[in-house]
C-alpha positions as CSV (number, residue, x, y, z in Angstrom):
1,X,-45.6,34.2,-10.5
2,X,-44.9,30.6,-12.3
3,X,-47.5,31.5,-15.4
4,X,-45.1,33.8,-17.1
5,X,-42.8,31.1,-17.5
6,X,-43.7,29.4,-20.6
7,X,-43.7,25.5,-20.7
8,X,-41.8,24.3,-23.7
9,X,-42.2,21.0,-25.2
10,X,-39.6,18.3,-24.3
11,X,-36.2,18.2,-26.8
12,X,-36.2,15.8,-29.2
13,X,-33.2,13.4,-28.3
14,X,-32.0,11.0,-30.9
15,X,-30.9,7.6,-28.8
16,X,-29.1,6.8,-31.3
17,X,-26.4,9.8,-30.4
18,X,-26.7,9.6,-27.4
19,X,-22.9,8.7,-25.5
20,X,-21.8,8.4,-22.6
21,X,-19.3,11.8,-23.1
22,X,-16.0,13.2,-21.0
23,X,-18.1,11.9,-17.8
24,X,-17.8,8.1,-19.0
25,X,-14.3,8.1,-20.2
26,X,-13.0,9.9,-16.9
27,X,-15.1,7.0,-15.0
28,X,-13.7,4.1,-17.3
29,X,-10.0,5.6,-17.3
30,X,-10.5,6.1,-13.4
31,X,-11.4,1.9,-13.1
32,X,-8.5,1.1,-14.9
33,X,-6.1,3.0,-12.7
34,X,-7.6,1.6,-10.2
35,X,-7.2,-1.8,-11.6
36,X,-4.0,-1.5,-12.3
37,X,-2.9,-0.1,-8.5
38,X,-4.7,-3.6,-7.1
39,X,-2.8,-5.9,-9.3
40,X,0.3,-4.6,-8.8
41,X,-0.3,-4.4,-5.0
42,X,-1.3,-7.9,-5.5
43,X,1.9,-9.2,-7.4
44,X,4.1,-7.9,-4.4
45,X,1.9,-9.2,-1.6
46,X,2.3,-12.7,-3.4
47,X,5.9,-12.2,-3.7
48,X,6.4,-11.5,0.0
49,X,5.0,-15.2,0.4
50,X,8.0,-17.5,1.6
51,X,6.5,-20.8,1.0
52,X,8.6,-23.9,1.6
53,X,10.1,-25.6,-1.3
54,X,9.7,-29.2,-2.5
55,X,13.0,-30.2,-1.7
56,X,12.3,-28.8,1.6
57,X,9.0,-30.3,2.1
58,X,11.3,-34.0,1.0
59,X,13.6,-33.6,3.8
60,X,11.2,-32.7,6.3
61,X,9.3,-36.1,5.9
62,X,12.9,-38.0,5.4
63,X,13.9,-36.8,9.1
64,X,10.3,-37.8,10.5
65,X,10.4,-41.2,9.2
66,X,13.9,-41.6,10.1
67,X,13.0,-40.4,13.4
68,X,10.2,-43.1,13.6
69,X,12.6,-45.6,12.7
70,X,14.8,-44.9,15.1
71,X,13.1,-42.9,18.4
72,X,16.1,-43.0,20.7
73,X,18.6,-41.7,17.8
74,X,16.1,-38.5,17.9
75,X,16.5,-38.5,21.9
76,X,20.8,-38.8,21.4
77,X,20.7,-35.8,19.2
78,X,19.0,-33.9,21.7
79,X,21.1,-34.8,24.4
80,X,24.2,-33.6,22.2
81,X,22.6,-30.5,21.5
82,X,22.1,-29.8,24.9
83,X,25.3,-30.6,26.5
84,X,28.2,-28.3,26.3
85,X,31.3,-28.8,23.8
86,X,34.3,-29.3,26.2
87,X,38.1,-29.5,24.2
88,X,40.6,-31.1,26.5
């Protein structure tokens, strides 16, 4: 059954025309979708970051030291905060 079919030799192929075709292009063009979907998911992720400012940061260490310098002013402030506001 197989010795009717004739064995042919191999095609010549010239390497050096040899490309990569419509099956590269589709997989290149298909990265750099894809590339460009991540960074842009990226960019917003970052956005959605809130981190504190510098001026921020400044007054956060101003009111600690000030509240090493002076431990029972931090303690007063408390106290006001807790007790009610009463207008007579």
């Amino acid at each position: 059954m197989f010795a009717s079919v004739p064995i042919t030799a191999p095609l010549a192929i010239d390497e050096n025309l040899v490309s990569p075709g419509l099956m590269g292009l589709i997989v290149v063009a298909a990265l750099g979708v894809a590339l460009f979907l991540l960074i842009r998911s990226m960019n917003k992720q970052i956005s959605r970051i809130q981190a504190p400012k510098e001026q921020e940061l400044k007054q956060a260490e101003w009111e600690e030291r000030q509240a090493k310098q002076r431990p029972d002013a931090a303690k007063d402030q408390e106290i006001q905060a807790k007790a009610p506001n009463s207008k007579d």
